[in-house]
DRENFI-964642 format. One line per 2 residues: their letters; for each residue x negated, y, z of C-alpha. Coordinates in steps of 0.001 Angstrom, whole numbers. Example, Ala and Ser with C-alpha at 12.3 -4.5 7.8 and 13.67 -1.06 7.14 Angstrom:
2
as	-12300,-4500,7800  -13670,-1060,7140
//
This chain:
349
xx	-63595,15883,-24584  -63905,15106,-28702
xx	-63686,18652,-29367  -66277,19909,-26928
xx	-68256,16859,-27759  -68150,15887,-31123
xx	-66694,19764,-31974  -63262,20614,-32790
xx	-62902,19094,-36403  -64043,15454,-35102
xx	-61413,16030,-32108  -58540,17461,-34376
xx	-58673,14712,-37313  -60373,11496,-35600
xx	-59432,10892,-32331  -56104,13408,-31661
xx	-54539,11437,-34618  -55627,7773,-32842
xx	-54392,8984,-29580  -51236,9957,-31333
xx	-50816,6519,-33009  -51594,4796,-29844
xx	-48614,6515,-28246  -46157,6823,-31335
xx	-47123,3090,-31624  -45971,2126,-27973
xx	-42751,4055,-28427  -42436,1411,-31437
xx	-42800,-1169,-29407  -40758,-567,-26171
xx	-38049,237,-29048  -38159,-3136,-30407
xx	-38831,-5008,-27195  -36089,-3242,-25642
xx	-33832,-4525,-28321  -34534,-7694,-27970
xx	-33644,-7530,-24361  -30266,-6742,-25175
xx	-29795,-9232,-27822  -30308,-12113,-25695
xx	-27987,-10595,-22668  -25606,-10929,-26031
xx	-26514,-14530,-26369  -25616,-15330,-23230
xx	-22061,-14570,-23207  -21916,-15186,-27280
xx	-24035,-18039,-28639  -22621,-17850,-31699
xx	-22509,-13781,-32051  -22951,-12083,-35463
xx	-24718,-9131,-34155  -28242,-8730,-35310
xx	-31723,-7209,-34052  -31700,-4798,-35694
xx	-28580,-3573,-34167  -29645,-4314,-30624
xx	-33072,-2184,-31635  -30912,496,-32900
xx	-28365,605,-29824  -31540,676,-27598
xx	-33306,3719,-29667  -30310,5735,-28754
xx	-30351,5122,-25111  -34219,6563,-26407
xx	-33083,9499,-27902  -31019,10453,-24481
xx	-34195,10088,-22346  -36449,11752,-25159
xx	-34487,15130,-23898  -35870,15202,-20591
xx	-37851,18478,-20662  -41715,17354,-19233
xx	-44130,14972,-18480  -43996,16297,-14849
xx	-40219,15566,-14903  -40834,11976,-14976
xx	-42589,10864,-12240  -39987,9504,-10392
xx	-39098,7676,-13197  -42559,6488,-13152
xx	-41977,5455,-9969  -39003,3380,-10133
xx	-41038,1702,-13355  -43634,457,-11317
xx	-41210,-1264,-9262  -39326,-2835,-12295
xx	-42485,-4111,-13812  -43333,-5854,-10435
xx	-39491,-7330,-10116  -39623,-8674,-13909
xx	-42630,-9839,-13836  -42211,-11842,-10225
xx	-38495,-13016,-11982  -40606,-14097,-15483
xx	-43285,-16162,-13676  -40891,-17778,-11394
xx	-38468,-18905,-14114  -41310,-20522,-15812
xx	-42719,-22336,-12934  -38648,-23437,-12687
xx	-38214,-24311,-16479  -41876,-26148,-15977
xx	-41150,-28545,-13473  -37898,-29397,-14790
xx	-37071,-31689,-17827  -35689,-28797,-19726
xx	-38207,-27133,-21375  -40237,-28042,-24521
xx	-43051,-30811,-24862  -46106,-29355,-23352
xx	-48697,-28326,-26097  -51844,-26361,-25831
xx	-53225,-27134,-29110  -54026,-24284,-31754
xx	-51899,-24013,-34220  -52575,-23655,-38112
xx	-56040,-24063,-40041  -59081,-22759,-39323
xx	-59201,-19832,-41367  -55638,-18879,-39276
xx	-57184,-19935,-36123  -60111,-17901,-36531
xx	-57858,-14382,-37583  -56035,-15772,-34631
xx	-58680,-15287,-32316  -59439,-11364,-33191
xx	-55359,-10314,-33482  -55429,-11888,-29687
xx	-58268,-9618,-28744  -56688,-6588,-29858
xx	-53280,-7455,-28251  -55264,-7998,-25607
xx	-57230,-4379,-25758  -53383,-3178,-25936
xx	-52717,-4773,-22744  -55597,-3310,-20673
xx	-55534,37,-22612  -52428,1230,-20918
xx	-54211,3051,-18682  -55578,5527,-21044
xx	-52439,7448,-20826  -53654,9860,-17798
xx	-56529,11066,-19982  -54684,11586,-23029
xx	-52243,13715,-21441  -54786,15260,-18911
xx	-52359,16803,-16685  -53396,15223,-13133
xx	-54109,18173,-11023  -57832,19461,-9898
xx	-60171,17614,-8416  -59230,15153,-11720
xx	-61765,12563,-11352  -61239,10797,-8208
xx	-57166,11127,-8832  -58046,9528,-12013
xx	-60244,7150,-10527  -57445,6229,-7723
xx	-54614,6220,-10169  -56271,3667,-12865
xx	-57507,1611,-10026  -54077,1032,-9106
xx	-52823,1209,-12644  -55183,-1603,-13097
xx	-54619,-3940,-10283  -50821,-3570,-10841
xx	-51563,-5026,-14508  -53993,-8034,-13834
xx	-51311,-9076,-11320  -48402,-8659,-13240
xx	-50010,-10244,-17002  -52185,-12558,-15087
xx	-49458,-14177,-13511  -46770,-13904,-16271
xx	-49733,-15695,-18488  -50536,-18129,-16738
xx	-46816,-19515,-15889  -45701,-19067,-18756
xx	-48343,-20499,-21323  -48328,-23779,-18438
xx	-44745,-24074,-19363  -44227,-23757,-22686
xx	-47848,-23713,-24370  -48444,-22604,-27691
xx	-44487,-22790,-28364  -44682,-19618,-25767
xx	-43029,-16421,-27666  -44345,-13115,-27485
xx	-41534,-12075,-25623  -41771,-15064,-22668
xx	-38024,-14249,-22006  -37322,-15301,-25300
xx	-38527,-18756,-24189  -35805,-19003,-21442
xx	-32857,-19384,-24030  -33058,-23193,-26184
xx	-30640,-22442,-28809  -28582,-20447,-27097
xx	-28752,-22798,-23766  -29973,-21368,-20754
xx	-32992,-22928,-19016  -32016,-21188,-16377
xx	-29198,-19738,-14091  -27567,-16842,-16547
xx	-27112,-14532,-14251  -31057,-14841,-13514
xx	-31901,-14415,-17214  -29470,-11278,-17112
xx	-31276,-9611,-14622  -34501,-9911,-15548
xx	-33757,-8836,-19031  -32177,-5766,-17192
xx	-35165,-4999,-15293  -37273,-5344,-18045
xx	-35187,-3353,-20164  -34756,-237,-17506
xx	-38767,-492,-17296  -38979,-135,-21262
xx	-37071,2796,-21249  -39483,4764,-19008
xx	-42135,3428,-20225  -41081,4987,-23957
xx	-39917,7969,-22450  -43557,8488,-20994
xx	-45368,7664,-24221  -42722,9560,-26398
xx	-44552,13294,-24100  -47755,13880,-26153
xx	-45980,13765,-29506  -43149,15972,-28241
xx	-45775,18132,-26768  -47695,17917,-30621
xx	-43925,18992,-32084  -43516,21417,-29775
xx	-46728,23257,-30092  -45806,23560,-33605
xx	-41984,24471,-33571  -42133,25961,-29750
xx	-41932,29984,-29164  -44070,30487,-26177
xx	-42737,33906,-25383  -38733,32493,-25153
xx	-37507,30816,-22160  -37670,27133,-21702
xx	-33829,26624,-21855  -33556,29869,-24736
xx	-31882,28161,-27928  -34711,29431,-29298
xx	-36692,26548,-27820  -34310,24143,-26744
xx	-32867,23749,-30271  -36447,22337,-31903
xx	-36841,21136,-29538  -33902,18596,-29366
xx	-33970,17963,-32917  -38246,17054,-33099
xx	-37579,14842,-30652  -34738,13017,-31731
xx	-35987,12953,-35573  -39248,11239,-33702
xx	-37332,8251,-31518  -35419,8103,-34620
xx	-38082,7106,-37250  -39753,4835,-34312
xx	-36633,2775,-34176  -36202,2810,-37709
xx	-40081,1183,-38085  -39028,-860,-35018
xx	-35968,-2141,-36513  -38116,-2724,-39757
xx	-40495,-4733,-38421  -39643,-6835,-35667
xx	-43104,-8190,-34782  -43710,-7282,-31517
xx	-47089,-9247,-30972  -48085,-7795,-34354
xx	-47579,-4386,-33356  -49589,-4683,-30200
xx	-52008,-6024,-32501  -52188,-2696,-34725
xx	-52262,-391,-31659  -55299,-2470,-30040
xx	-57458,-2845,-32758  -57061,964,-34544
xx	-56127,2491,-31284  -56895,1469,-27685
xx	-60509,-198,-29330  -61880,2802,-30521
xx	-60542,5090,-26854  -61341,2723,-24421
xx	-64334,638,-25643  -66159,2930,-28159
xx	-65898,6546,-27727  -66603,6710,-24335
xx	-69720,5261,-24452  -70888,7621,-26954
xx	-69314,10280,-25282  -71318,9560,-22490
xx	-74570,9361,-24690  -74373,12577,-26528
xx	-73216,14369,-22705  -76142,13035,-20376
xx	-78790,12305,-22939  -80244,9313,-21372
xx	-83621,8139,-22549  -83665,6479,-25402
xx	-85991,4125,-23599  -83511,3479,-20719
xx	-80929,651,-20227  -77952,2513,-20087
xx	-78503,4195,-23478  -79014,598,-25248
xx	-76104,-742,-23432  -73763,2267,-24448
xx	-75118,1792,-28101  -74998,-2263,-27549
xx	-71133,-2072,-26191  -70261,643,-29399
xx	-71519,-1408,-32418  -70033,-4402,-30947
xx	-66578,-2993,-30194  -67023,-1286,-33610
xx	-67347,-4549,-35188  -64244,-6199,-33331
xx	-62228,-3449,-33952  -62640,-3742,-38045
xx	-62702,-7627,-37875  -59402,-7177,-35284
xx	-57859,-4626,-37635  -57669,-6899,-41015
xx	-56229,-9581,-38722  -53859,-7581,-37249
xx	-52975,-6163,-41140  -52994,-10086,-42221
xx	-50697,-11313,-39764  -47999,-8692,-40096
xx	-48511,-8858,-43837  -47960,-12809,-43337
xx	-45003,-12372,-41259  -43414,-9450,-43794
xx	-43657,-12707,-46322  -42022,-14563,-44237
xx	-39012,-12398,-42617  -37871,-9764,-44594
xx	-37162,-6129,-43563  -34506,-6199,-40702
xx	-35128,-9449,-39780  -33125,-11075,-37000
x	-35783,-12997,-34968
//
């Protein structure tokens, strides 16, 4: 749409490369949250292990670069399948565990105040609203990849729909539980919050399998995200005229993709701020795709009056998002500039 909108210099170096962070970004993520999965399944069978994140991150980017291999996007929607399942099993698992640790004695004093001064408070508020754009951004993922077959608009339609309900279910419910149980001592991975220095708050066996769950989920959810820059690499190292499986094309192909999920777990493993992250992709990323362009998209497409009220509410919605997304983005910067400062590189948190 950018390039026969905007033309093909505005698609190429504006929104291609934002569409490509957004996804390189999530691979980042999944890689670290993945990792941090399996370092508290290591907790609970060694409290006192010497293993670090890092490691875990590291040992989870290589179960990455095995998936990474799988040939197409197309090849992956039964994976995509199972995935929806595994988010709906965590998440049920995640909310229930806090509604268990919540009505016990075990968890943590109940606080809901805000935490820091008001100056931290205030970046606060912004870095939350572009996790928060991260959350509901997901979505996007269909159009950047635009392969949903013809008629595309009402399979799009139908499959954000359900995209979306899925997600205000599963994060509305997760949030909810969780924040009642633990308040602002609530981590940014919740299942973090289920381990008290090293002591369960709940059954181990139910913290293992949710962590499994949520770690199986991760894995396709990377895999999916890892497509368009493959697809990017591929272009560009690909011979169209060999066969798929010629070693012309299968040898570029395994090494662009595993020298991608390789410098995503090394960034991962870097900086383990997951929160922060989500924070980046929202405000640079998901912001400008989901809250911004479209609007002007749909401006400079229909040409509606510039007397009407749907061309002052597409302007209206673009210079406020606009302004969010810079205030968002120097709080995201901030806080992951703030934690750097505070953990070094390779921190084990």
């Amino acid at each position: 749409m950018a390039n026969d909108i905007l033309g093909p210099k505005w698609g190429r170096y504006y929104v291609g490369p934002i569409q490509f962070m957004v996804c390189y970004g999530a691979v980042i993520a999944c890689t670290l949250l993945g990792g941090q999965c399996m370092k508290a399944i290591y907790l609970l069978s060694q409290p006192n292990g010497s293993m670090k994140l890092y490691e875990f991150v590291i040992i989870f980017g290589f179960l990455m670069l095995v998936l990474a291999q799988i040939p197409s996007f197309h090849s992956l929607r039964h994976i995509n399948l199972i995935s929806l399942f595994l988010c709906l099993a965590y998440s049920a698992c995640a909310a229930a565990a806090s509604i268990y640790i919540g009505n016990s004695s075990k968890g943590p004093t109940k606080d809901y105040g805000l935490k820091g001064d008001a100056e931290s408070q205030i970046f606060g508020i912004f870095n939350a609203i572009a996790i928060i754009a991260t959350t509901y951004g997901n979505g996007i993922i269909p159009e950047i990849q635009a392969t949903i077959a013809p008629p595309v608009k009402g399979k799009m339609f139908k499959g954000l729909c359900v995209c979306y309900t899925v997600l205000i279910i599963t994060f509305f419910t997760v949030a909810i539980t969780g924040y009642w149980a633990f308040g602002n001592h609530s981590e940014g991975l919740l299942l973090s919050n289920f381990l008290d220095d090293g002591n369960p708050l709940v059954p181990k066996w139910f913290i293992l399998m949710t962590n499994l769950f949520t770690i199986l989920q991760l894995s396709a959810v990377g895999v999916v995200y890892l497509q368009p820059t493959n697809e990017v690499l591929e272009r560009t190292f690909a011979d169209p005229k060999s066969k798929e499986l010629s070693a012309r094309n299968v040898i570029p192909r395994v090494v662009s993709r595993s020298l991608s999920v390789v410098i995503a777990t090394t960034v991962a493993a870097m900086l383990p701020f997951f929160g922060d992250i989500n924070a980046v992709i929202g405000a640079f990323g998901f912001m400008p795709l989901d809250f911004i362009l479209p609007v002007i998209f749909f401006n400079l497409t229909f040409k509606p009056s510039k007397r009407s009220l749907v061309f002052w509410l597409n302007v209206s919605i673009a210079v406020v998002f606009s302004a969010l997304a810079i205030i968002a983005a120097i709080a995201a910067v901030r806080q992951i500039v703030l934690d750097a400062k505070t953990y070094r590189l390779f921190a084990n948190v």
